[in-house]
Each structure stands twice: as structure tokens, then as C-alpha cells.
C-alpha angles and dihedrals in degrees: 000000000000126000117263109265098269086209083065094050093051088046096061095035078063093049087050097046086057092059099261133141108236136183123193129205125181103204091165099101091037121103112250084259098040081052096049095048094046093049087044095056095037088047092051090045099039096031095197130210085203132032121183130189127188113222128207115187081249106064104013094112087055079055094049097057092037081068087065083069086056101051103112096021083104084220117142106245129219141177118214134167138055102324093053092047096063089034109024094163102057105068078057093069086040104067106286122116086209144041125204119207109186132348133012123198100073092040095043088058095045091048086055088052093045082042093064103025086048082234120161109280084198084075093074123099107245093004117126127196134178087262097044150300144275128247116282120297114252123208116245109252102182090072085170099056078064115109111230120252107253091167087068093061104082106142117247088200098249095080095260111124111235114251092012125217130298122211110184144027133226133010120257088203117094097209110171098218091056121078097197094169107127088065092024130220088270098098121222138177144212109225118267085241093049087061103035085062099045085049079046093051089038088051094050108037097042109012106263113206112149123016128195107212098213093198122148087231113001090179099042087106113056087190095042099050097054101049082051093055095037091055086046087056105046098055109111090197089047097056123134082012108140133201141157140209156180139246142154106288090232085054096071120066119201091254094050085066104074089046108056080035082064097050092047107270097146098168135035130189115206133203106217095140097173137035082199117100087208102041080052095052101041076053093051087228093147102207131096127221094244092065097042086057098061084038086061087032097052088044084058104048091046081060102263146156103248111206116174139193134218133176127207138192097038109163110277097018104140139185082278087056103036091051089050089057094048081052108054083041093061093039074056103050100087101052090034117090100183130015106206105251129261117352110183106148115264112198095223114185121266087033112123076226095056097037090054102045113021089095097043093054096032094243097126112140092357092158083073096061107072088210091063100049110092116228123210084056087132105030096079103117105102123077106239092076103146108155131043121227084208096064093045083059081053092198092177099048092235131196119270087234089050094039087059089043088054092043097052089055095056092048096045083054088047089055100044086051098051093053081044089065096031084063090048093059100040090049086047 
């Protein structure tokens, strides 16, 4: 199972802050018809004025049908989250009365206040309706103003808060595969002393033990990092408190690694992509190989968990860079526990991949045909993965010859992962 989507959870600790009754489903893990049924029942006993559903790419046309179960509730009806920020006007066609581009805890509150005051909902940043849209949507800049969301700390029974905490806003990287528009590329941060106190009230209230940071780029600001770890460590309630994180793997530098192992940091996923100095450079991705390596290197000597990331089947990758990713990844894999699953490109919109070559390769608007979304987007949490749903959907027409290469790579992850976690039970 997957932890609940921690922007929804901000999202509805605004709308409580705000003095608002709220009730949150994760449908995300539930069958179409487990979702449907679920949203039918809570809808008849709750009987909302206002439903909100957060879209991914991935699973927006699943959205889109859940609003048929709506249809009579008399409930208004908004889309919120990445999907709608890169196409706000489509959940407009599909069964919402509003589209949310950006941000949501501020908008969602305002929605609630026009809601009951009949205001004009064209009046919100970022918010677009049948008759118009809002001014553009701005990012929040006072992190800190925000309420924490409670809702997210459910207990998984080993002491690890569901959904996790999350630090930092925005991506400072302009990858050209990534479509990091709902938090910006513009990076912001929540005070070291902001978080230390939500990991504090975590800690006390439901037994914090261990805590994911889901931030874009947890390490994109040195200063920022530091004072972050040093305010961890020195938290006498937070001691022997562990957590992990990701970054870009040209945003940690070797001597950034003791110190966040000091402060707890006992796992760290880096973003690394290609082994091919090109391939790195067409994806803006700013990092040679030579640097990634003492990164991966520095994490396993502090004593981490090394988890690492490639891509594969970016336009223009060929056998020569392909062979160069299989290389690094091998000249990796000693000092790499775990490589992320899967990695076949997926042209998500509002990507410059997917704006340049979506009409040369007839992929325009795919996440609305059922037979193009690959699904077992979010099951990828075993080791024997072998195979990638992504390369059977073949956005990018490859080679059969390429199309072996790149699944051959997935497998040989697949496979590494697999004796990684052979060693981990036999050593338990």
C-alpha cells in the first residue's frame, strides 16, 4: 500500500484551520469499482457542499469517471493537484465545475468562503471556471504560516508517520523530462525550527520514529541543509529519530553526507538518470557522472542506504548511450543498494519532452485512452520487476534493437534489486 498524498492532507488541515468540516478518502490504492463504491457511501453519509480530487496524469481519467458518482449530489465539484495545473481546462470538459492550476491551500479555502458567501470564484489566483479564469496563481512563500497536516499522521505500526513530512517547495532543476509546475521551479523552505517542531509534535502525539522528506530537492540549498540538520540534531526530543530523503544527484556534495548521517538521515535517493555525458546535457540535467559517483560513494561510506535512479529511452539515446548508462550503473552497483524500478521515459504534459514530440510520435493527450496509461505506475514496490509497463506503451516508437537494450536495463535493475533484498533477509 502507498502513503496517503500528503498535498491532499495540507489541503484539508487548511480547510480545517479555517473552521471547516472535512472528510478525506485515498482512493488511490482501491480498485475503479472499490473507488466508486466508497465515494458513493461517504458522499450519501457526509452529503458535501464541496469534493475535491487531486489528479496525477496517471490516473486523471479515473478522476474523471469517479465525477459520474457525483452527478445529483448537488456537491460543487474541483480538480486540484499536478494534472490540472499543466491542463487546467480540461477537467472542465470531464465532469468538474472548477479547475485548479497551483497550489491549494490558500484557493481551496477561498473556494469554501465564495462557496458559502455565493462570491465570484473567477476572482482566485490559478482558479479556472466555465465562464473564465482567475489571475494567475502565485507560489506561497510563508511555508511556515502553513497548519500541519495532522490528517497525514496515521501510524503504519512500525513507528513511521504516513505521508511523511515535506520541507521544502519547488525544484530549482530544469529537467526536461519533469513537469514540476504545482510547487515551481522557484525553491522555498519551511524554517529549521518550523520543522523541528512539526517532527517534535509528530514524535509526541503518535510515536515518530522514522520520517520520509518527500522534497523535490531536499539538498538544493547548502545553507539551508545544514541549518536543517544541525536543528534535527540537536533536538533532544528528536534523538535516535530517523528519515530519509531525495535530491538531484548534482545537488549533494561528499561532505554534505556526515553531516545529514549525524542528524539521522539513514537513506538517500538520488537522481543520477544517464551515464551518458550527452543524454545529461539534451535533459538539462547539469551534473556529470564523475561527481555523482563520489556523491553515492560519500552516502556509503556515512553508513547509508544508497538508492539510485536511471532513465532510459530519452529521445536520441542511442546503443553508445545506452551503453554508457549500463556502465556507470555497473561502476554503482557496489556501493548502490537499490536502483528506483522501472525508468522507461514517460512524455508527461508540460514536459519540453512532451511539448516537442508528442505530435511527431502521436502521442498528444495519451492519459485519455485507457489502452496508453501504463498500469502498474504506482505497484512498483517489489524487487523482480523485470519488465516496464511504460516501454510496452512505446511512446517514442524505438527500435527493436533499442527497445531490447532498454529492456535489458530494466531487467538487470530488477535483478540487482532483487539479491539486495535477498541479503537483507538473510542478514535479518
Amino acid at each position: 500500500m502507498n502513503s496517503p498524498y500528503l498535498g491532499q492532507q495540507y489541503v484539508a488541515a487548511a480547510l480545517l484551520s479555517a473552521g471547516h468540516t472535512v472528510r478525506c478518502l485515498d482512493l488511490a490504492n482501491c480498485s475503479q469499482a472499490e473507488a466508486r463504491t466508497c465515494l458513493a457511501e461517504e458522499a450519501r453519509r457526509f452529503r458535501p457542499d464541496l469534493v475535491g480530487m487531486t489528479l496525477f496524469t496517471y490516473n486523471a481519467l479515473a478522476g474523471y469517471r469517479l465525477t459520474e458518482v457525483l452527478s445529483g449530489t448537488g456537491a460543487l465539484l474541483i480538480a486540484g493537484g499536478p494534472h490540472p495545473t499543466v491542463v487546467p481546462e480540461e477537467p472542465l470538459s470531464h465532469g468538474f465545475d472548477l479547475s485548479l492550476a497551483g497550489e491549494g491551500e490558500h484557493a481551496i479555502v477561498a473556494v469554501a468562503k465564495c462557496l458559502q458567501s455565493s462570491g465570484d470564484f473567477a476572482s482566485i489566483p490559478g482558479l479556472y471556471t466555465p465562464n473564465g479564469h482567475g489571475p494567475p496563481y502565485h507560489a506561497i512563500e510563508d511555508l511556515d504560516a502553513l497548519p500541519y497536516p495532522h490528517l497525514a499522521a496515521g501510524s503504519t505500526g512500525d513507528g513511521t508517520v504516513a505521508g511523511g513530512i515535506v520541507s521544502s517547495r519547488g525544484c530549482p532543476a530544469r529537467c526536461t523530462f519533469c513537469a514540476n509546475y504545482v510547487t515551481g521551479r522557484t525553491y522555498r523552505w519551511r524554517s529549521p525550527e518550523n520543522v523541528v517542531a512539526e517532527m517534535r509534535t509528530l514524535r509526541r502525539e503518535f510515536g515518530l520514529s522514522h520520517v520520509p522528506f518527500w522534497d523535490d530537492a531536499f539538498t538544493a540549498r547548502r545553507s539551508r541543509l545544514e541549518a536543517l540538520c544541525d536543528a534535527i540534531a540537536s533536538e533532544p526530543d528528536l534523538a535516535g529519530v530517523t528519515w530519509t530523503c531525495i535530491t538531484p544527484g548534482n545537488m549533494v556534495l561528499p561532505r554534505d553526507l556526515d553531516r545529514m548521517r549525524h542528524a539521522g538521515c539513514v537513506a538517500i535517493n538520488f537522481g543520477i538518470e544517464s551515464g551518458d555525458a550527452t543524454i545529461l546535457r539534451a535533459i538539462k540535467k547539469g551534473q556529470t557522472p564523475d561527481r555523482l559517483i563520489a556523491s553515492v560513494e560519500a552516502a556509503k561510506a556515512a553508513g547509508m542506504i544508497t538508492i539510485v535512479n536511471f532513465m532510459f529511452g530519452f529521445p536520441g539515446e542511442g546503443e553508445a548511450e545506452l551503453a554508457n548508462t549500463r556502465a556507470l550503473m555497473s561502476r554503482l552497483a557496489p556501493i548502490t543498494d537499490f536502483f528506483n524500478n522501472f525508468g522507461v521515459l514517460v512524455p508527461f504534459p508540460g514536459t519540453q519532452i512532451y511539448d516537442r514530440y508528442h505530435a511527431e510520435y502521436g502521442f498528444t493527450g495519451w492519459w485519455l485512452d485507457p489502452g496508453r496509461i501504463p498500469q502498474s505506475s504506482q505497484q512498483n514496490q517489489g524487487y523482480d520487476l523485470e519488465s516496464d509497463p511504460a516501454l510496452e506503451k512505446d511512446f517514442f516508437a524505438y527500435k527493436p534493437h533499442l527497445r531490447a537494450l532498454i529492456a535489458d536495463l530494466v531487467g538487470w535493475k530488477a535483478r540487482h534489486n532483487a539479491a539486495w533484498a535477498s541479503r537483507q533477509a538473510n542478514s535479518g
